[in-house]
C-alpha positions as CSV (number, residue, x, y, z in Angstrom):
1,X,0.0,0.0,0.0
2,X,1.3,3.5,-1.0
3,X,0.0,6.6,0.8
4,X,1.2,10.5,0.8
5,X,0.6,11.3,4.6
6,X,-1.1,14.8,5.3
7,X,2.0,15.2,7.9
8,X,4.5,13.1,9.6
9,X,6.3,14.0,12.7
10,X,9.1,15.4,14.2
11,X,10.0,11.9,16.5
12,X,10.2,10.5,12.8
13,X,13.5,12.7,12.0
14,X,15.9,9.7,11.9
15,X,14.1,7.3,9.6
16,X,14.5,10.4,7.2
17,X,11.0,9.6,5.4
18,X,10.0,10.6,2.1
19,X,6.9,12.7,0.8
20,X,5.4,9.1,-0.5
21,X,5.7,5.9,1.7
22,X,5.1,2.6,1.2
23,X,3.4,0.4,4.0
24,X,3.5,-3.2,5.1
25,X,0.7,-5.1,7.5
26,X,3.2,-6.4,9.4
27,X,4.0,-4.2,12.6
28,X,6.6,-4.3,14.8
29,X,5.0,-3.5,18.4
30,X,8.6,-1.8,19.9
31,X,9.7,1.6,20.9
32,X,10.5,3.6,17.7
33,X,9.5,1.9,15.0
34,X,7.5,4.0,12.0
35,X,3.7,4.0,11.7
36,X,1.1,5.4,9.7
37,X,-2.3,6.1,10.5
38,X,-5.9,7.9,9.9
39,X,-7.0,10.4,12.3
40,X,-10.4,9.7,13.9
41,X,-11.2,12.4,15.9
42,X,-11.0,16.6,15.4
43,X,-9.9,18.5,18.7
44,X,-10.0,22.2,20.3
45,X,-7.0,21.8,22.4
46,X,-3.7,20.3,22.4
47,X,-4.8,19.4,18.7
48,X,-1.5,20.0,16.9
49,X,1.6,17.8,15.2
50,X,4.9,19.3,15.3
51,X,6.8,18.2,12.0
52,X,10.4,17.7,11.4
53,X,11.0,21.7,10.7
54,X,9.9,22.4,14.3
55,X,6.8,23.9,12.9
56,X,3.4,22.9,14.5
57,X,0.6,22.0,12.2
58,X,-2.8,21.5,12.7
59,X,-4.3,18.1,12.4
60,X,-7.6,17.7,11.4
61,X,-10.2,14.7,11.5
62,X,-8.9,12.2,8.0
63,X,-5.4,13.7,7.9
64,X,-2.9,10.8,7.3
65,X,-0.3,11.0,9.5
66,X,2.7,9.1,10.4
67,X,4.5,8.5,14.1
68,X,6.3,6.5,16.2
69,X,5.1,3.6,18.6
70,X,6.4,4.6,22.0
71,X,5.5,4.8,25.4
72,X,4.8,8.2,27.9
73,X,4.5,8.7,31.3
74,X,3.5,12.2,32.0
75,X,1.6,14.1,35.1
76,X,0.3,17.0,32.9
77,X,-0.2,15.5,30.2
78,X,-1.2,11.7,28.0
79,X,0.5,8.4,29.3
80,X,0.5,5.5,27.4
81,X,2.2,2.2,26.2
82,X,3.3,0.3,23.3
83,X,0.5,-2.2,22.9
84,X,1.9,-5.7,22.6
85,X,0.2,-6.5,19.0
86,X,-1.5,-3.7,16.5
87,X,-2.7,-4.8,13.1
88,X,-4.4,-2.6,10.2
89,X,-7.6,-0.7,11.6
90,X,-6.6,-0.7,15.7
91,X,-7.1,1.8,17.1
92,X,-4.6,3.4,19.4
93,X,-3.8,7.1,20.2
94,X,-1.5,10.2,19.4
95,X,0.6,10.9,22.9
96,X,2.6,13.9,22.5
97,X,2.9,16.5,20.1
98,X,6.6,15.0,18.4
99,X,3.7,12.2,16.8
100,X,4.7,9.6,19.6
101,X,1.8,6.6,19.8
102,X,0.7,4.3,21.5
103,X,-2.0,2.7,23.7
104,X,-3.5,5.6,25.8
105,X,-3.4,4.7,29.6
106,X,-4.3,8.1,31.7
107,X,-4.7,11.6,30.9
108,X,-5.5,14.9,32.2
109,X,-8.7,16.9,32.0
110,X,-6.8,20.2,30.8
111,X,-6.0,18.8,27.6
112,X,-9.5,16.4,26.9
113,X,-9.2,13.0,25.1
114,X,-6.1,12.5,22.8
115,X,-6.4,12.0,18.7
116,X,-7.2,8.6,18.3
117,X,-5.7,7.1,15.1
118,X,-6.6,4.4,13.0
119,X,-3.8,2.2,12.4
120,X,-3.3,1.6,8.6
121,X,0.3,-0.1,8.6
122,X,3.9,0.4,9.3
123,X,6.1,2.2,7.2
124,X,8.9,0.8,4.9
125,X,12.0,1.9,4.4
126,X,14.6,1.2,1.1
127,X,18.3,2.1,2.6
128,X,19.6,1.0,-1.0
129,X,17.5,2.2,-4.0
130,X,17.4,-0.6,-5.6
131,X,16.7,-2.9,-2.9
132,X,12.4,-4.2,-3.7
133,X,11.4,-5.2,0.0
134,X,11.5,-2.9,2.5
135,X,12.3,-3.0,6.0
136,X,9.6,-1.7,8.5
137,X,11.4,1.8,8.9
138,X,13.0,3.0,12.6
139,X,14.6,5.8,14.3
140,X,16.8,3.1,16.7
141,X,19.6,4.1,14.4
142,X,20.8,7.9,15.9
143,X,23.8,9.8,15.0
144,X,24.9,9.8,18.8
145,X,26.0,6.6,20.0
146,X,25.4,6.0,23.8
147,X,28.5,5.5,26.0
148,X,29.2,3.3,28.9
149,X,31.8,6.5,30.0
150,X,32.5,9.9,29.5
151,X,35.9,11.3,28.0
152,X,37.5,14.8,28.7
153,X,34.3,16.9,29.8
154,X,33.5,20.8,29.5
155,X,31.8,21.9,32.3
156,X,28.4,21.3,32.7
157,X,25.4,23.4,33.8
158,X,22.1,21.5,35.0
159,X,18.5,22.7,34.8
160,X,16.3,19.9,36.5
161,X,12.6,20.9,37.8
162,X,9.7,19.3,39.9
163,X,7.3,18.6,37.7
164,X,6.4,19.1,33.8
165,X,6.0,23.1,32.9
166,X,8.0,23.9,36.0
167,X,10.0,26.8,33.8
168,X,13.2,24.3,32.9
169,X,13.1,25.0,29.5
170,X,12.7,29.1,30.3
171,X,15.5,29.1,32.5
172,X,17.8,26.8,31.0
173,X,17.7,29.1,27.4
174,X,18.3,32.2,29.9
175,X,21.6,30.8,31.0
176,X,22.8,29.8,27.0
177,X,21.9,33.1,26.2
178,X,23.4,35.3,29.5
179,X,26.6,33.2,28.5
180,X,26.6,33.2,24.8
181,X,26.6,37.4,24.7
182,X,29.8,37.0,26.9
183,X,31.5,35.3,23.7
184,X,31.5,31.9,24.9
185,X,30.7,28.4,23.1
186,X,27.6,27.0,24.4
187,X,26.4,23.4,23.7
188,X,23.1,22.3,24.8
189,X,20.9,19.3,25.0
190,X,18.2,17.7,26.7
191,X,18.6,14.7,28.5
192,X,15.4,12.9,29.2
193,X,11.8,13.1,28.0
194,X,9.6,12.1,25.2
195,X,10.6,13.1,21.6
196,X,9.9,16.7,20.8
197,X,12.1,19.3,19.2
198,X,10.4,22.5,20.6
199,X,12.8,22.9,24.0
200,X,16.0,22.0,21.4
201,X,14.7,24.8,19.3
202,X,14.3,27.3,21.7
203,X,18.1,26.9,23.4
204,X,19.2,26.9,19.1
205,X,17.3,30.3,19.0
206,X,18.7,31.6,21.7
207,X,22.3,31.3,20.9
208,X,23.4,27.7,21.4
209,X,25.9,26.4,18.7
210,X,24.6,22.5,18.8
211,X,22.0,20.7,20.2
212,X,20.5,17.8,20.9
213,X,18.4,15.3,22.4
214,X,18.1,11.6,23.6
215,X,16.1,11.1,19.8
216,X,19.2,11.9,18.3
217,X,20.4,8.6,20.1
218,X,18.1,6.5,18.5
219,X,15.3,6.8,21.8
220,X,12.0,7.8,21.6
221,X,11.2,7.9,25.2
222,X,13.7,8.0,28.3
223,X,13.3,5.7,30.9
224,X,15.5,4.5,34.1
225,X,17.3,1.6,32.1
226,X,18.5,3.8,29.0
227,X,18.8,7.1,30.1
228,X,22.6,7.0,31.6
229,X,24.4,5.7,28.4
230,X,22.5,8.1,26.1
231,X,22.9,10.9,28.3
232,X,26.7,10.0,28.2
233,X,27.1,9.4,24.6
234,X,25.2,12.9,24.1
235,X,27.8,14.9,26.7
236,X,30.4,13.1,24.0
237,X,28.8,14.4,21.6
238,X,28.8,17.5,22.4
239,X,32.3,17.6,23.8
240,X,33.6,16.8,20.3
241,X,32.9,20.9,19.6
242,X,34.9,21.7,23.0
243,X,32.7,24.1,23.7
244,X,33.2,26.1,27.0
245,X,29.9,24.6,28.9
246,X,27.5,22.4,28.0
247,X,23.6,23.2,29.7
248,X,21.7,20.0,30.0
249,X,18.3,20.4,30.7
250,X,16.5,17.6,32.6
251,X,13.0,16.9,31.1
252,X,9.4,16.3,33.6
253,X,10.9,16.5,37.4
254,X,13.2,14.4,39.7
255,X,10.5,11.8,40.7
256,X,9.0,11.5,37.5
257,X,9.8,7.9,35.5
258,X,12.0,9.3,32.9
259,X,15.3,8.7,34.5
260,X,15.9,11.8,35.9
261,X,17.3,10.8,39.1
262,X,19.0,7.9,37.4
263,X,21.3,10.7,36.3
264,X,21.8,12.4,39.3
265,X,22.7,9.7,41.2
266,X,25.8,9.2,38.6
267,X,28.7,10.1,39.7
268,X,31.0,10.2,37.0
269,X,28.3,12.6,35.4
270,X,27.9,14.6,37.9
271,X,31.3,15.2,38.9
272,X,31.3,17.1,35.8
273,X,28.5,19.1,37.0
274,X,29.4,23.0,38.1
275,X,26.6,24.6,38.3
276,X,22.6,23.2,39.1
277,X,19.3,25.5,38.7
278,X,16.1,23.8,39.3
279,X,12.4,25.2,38.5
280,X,10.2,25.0,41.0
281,X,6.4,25.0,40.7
282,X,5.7,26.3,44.5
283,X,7.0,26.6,47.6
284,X,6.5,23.5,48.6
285,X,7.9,21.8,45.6
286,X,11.1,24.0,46.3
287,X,11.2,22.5,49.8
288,X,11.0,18.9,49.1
289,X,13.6,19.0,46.3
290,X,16.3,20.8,48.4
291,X,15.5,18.1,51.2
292,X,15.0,15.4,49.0
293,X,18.2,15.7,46.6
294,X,20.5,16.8,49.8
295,X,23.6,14.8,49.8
296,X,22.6,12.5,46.5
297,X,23.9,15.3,43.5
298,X,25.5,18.5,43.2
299,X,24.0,21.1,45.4
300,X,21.3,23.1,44.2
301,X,22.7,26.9,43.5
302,X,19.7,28.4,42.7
303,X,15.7,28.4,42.6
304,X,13.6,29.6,39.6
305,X,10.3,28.8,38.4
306,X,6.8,30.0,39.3
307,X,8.0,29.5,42.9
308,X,10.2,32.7,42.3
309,X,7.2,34.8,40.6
310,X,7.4,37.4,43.7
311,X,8.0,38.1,47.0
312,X,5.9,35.4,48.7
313,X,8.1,33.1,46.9
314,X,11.4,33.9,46.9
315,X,11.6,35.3,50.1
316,X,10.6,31.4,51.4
317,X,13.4,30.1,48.5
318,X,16.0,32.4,50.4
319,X,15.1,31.0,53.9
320,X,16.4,27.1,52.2
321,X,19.7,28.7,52.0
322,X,19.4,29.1,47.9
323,X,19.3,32.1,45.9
324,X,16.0,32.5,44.1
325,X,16.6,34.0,40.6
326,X,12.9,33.9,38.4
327,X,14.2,33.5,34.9
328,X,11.2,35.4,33.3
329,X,12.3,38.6,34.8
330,X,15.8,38.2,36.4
331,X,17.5,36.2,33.5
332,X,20.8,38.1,33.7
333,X,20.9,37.4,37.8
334,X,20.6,33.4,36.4
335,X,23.3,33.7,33.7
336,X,25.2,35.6,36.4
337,X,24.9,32.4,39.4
338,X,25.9,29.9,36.2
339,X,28.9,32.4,35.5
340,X,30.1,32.6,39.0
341,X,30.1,29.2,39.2
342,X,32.1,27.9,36.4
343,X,34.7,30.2,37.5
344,X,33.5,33.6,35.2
345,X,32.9,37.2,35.4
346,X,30.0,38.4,33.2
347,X,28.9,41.8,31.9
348,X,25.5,41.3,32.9
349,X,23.0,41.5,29.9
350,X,19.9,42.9,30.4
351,X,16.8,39.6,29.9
352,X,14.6,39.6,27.0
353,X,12.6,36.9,27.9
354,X,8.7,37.8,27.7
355,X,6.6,34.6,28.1
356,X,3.3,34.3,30.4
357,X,3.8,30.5,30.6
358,X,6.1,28.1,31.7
359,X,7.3,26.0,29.3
């Protein structure tokens, strides 16, 4: 069967698809592998496919659109699995905007129901043109290799949160950008999550020279068995460049299940580690993560988030013994902590940052 998708997604950017596809009814039911699919459903919210450009499209009730099977695990937004068996005309759902699918498990009421999707086939793929059979296409196949170890390591900066929209992403393109209009080479990847270029995108606009994620490591989904080797091989990576710092951001929040604390608890990894901001929701969450990560990583150096929106907040942050520095309107204060503590003196640069939301 031949089909011309309406869109295919970003979490398909390794298989390097073409504009035509050819499908098989023989689907393999594993993490990453290619699917195609009729959409069932139209949406008012969270109703968008971002595509391998970064751009976010529209999907509509009948587009075809193609994805990758995978698994999610998120408090704000869908979880799912990768159902054992799928065959032409299952039905499973659309988990994430990077086109992720699976079998939908939970959700949350501020996003409704997810696109359910029609399951017309997986997708081939021809590695040598004149090859006649195809094999079912796959991202598995990265252009970072994980590593069992790192090698010689620029310093790192770490942005890890409580939770999902916490103000990671926010904070973490503050600090590559505070540093990047001092003249130095930033790097910047995230570490763990569900495929989705958006966060990579943002650190690119803001100054970063390369980045990457766990995708480009052949992983559609971090979990506690695969995220320390891919989190090594991309801090390789990235060293290649020898960039002055690398900022890792730490996708969802330290107890969530994508291997967050997994990485934390390295220590060759975090020996590396100079300077940590984490983005806190509330006061609260700013509590428990000081208490709760005391002793296991690198200290915490300083507190953004909605936690640090005003007064009430980060005048509790400053009793925890951590500066509070809100990256929304005290970006140059965050690129000046990450400065100080990889051994720097910045001219501060004043923060354009302007967002009403967390990302």
């Amino acid at each position: 069967m031949r089909i011309t998708p309406d869109k295919i997604a970003s979490s398909t950017r390794n298989a390097n698809l073409s504009s035509e596809l050819e499908l098989s009814d023989k689907i393999i039911c594993k993490q990453g592998y290619v699917i195609a699919g009729k959409i069932l459903n139209d949406k008012s919210t969270y109703n968008t496919l971002e595509l391998p450009s970064g751009r976010q499209s529209r999907v509509c009730k009948n587009d075809i659109v193609v994805g990758v099977l995978g698994a999610r695990n998120a408090l704000r937004g869908y979880s799912g699995v990768v159902p054992d068996t799928l065959k032409a005309g299952d039905v499973i759902q659309v988990l994430n905007l990077g086109g992720v699918m699976g079998k939908f498990t939970s959700g949350n009421p501020a996003i409704g129901s997810p696109f359910n999707i029609e399951v017309l086939g997986s997708v081939l793929s021809f590695p040598d043109f004149t090859e006649r059979i195809g094999h079912p296409a796959h991202v598995l196949d990265g252009t970072v290799k994980p590593q069992d170890s790192l090698g010689k390591t620029p310093p790192l900066v770490i942005v890890t949160g409580t939770s999902m929209q916490a103000g990671k992403t926010t904070a973490a393109c503050e600090i590559v950008k505070q540093l990047t209009h001092q003249g130095l080479k930033i790097n910047a990847a995230k570490l763990t999550g569900i495929s989705l270029m958006r966060d990579m995108l943002e650190m690119k606009d803001v100054g970063a020279k390369r980045v990457v994620d766990f995708t480009d490591a052949g992983i559609v989904c971090t979990n506690p068995d695969n995220v320390v080797h891919v989190a090594k091989g991309i801090v390789t990576t990235l060293a290649k460049d020898e960039p002055d710092c690398i900022v890792l951001e730490f996708g969802d929040g330290i107890m969530g299940q994508y291997g967050v604390m997994q990485l934390l608890l390295d220590k060759e990894l975090m020996s590396n580690v100079k300077a940590h901001i984490l983005a806190a929701n509330d006061q609260v969450g700013a509590w428990g993560a000081v208490k709760y990560l005391e002793g296991k990583c690198p200290a915490i150096d300083a507190i953004t988030g909605p936690a640090t929106d005003n007064t009430v907040g980060t005048s509790f942050v400053t009793t925890l013994g951590v500066q509070a520095a809100n990256a929304m309107m005290q970006g140059e204060l965050l690129g000046k902590i990450a400065a100080r503590k990889l051994g720097l003196t910045i001219k501060v640069i004043p923060s354009t940052t302007n967002k009403g939301v967390a990302q």
